[in-house]
C-alpha positions in Angstrom: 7.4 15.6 17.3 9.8 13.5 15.4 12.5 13.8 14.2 14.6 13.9 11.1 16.0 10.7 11.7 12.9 8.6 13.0 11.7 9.8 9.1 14.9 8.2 7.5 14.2 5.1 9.2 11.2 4.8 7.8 11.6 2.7 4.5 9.0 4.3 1.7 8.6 2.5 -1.4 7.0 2.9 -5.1 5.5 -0.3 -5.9 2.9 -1.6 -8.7 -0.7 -3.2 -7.6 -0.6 -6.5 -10.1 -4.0 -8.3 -8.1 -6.5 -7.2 -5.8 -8.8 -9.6 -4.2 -12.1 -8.8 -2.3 -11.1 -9.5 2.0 -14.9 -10.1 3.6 -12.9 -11.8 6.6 -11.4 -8.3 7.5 -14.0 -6.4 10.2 -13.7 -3.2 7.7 -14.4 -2.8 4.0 -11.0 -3.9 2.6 -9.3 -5.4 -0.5 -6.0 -7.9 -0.4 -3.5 -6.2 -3.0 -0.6 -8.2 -4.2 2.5 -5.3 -4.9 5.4 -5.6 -7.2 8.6 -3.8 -5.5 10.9 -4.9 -8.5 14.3 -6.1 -6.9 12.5 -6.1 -3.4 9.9 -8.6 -4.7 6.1 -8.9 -4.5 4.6 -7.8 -1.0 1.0 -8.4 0.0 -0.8 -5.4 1.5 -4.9 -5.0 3.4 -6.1 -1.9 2.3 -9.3 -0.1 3.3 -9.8 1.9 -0.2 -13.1 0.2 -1.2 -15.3 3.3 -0.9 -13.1 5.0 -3.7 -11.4 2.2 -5.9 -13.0 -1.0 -7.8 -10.9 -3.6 -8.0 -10.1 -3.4 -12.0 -9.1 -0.1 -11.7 -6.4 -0.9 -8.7 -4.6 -3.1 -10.9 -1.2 -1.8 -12.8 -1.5 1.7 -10.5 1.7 3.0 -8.6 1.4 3.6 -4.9 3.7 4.5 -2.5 3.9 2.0 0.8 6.1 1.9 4.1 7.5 -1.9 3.8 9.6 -2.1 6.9 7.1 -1.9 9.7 6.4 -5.5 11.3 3.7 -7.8 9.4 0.8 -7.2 10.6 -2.3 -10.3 10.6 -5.6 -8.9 9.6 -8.3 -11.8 9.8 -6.5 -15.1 7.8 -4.2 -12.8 6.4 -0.7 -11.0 6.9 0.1 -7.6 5.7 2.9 -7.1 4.8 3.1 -3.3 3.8 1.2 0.0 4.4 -0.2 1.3 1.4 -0.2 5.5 2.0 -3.0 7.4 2.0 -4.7 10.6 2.8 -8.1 10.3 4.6 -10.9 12.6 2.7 -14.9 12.5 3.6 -15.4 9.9 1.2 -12.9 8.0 2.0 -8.9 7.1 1.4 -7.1 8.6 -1.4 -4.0 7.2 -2.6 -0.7 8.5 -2.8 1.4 7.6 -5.7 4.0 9.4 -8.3 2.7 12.0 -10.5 5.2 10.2 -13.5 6.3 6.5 -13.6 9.1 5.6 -11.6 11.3 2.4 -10.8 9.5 -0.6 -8.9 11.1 -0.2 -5.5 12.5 3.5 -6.1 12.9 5.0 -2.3 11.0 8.1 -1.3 13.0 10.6 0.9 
């Protein structure tokens, strides 16, 4: 089990898709997402939400991402962030706020 603590140290973000990109290099269905965290900057981000989400409709959404875990390379590119998600049948659904919050607000 964790623990309280072990949560806090996890760093969960709100941030804003402002590009996605198609990633054929990656070995599973995935798109490259560019993230605005407001003061914490833009972050890039491999996602595997293809089977649910078109590109055009990625863009300007709010989702919710740990950014502190290492970088992690996927193919030619490093991902910086993990986008949050809950696995269904047909695929990954994202997490996000129900109302609009500040880029970079803190979940916890």
């Amino acid at each position: 089990m964790a623990t309280f603590d072990e949560f806090m140290d996890l760093d969960i973000r709100v941030g804003r898709i402002i590009s996605v990109e198609d990633f054929p290099e990656a070995r599973k269905p995935a798109y490259k997402l560019a993230i605005n965290f407001g003061p914490l900057g833009i972050k890039r981000s491999s996602a595997q939400i293809t089977e649910l989400y078109e590109k055009e409709d990625l863009v300007g959404r709010e989702v919710v991402c740990v950014i502190n875990f290492p970088p992690k390379q996927v193919a030619d590119f490093v991902s910086e962030v993990l986008v949050l998600g809950v696995y269904t049948e047909s695929g990954v659904v994202l997490l996000q706020p129900d109302r609009e919050v500040p880029l970079g607000a803190k979940i916890g």
